[in-house]
KOLMAR-476432 format. One record per residue (C-alpha): x, y, z. Coordinates in steps of 0.2 Angstrom, whole numbers, padded with zeros to 4 digits, always signed. Last residue first. Example, Ala and Ser with C-alpha at 12.3 -4.5 7.8 and 13.67 -1.06 7.14 Angstrom:
<nodes>
+0068-0005+0036/+0062-0022+0039/
</nodes>
This chain:
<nodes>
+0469+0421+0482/+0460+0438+0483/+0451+0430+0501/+0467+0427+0507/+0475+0444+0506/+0458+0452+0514/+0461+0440+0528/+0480+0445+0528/+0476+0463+0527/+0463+0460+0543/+0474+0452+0554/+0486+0461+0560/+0474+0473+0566/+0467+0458+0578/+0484+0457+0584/+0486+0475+0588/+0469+0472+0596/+0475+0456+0605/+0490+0465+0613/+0507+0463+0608/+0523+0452+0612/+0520+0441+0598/+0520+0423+0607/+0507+0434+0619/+0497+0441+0606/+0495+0426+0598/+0489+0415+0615/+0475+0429+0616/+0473+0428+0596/+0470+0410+0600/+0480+0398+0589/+0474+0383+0576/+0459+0394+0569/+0465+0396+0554/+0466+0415+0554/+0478+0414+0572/+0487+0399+0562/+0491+0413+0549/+0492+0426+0561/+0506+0416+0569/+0515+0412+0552/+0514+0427+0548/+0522+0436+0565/+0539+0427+0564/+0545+0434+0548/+0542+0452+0555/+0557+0451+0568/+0570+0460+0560/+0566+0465+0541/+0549+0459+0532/+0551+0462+0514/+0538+0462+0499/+0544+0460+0483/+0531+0468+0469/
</nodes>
């Protein structure tokens, strides 16, 4: 299964992914992201559930 991120998506993974490694502040996230830290937050949860599969 090919899973595309048009326009701007490509940008957020990496942030979520330093967000989950603790290398970025969801706060400082949401800000690089234009979004809050709950849309961040839900963000975050797929990709930790991705992780923990891998």
């Amino acid at each position: 299964m090919l899973v595309t991120m048009p326009g701007k998506e490509p940008c957020i993974l990496p942030v979520i992914q330093a967000v989950v490694e603790k290398r970025l502040r969801c706060r400082d996230a949401a800000y690089q992201l234009q979004l809050t830290e709950r849309q961040v937050q839900r963000l975050m949860h797929p990709f930790l559930f991705l992780v923990q599969i891998v």
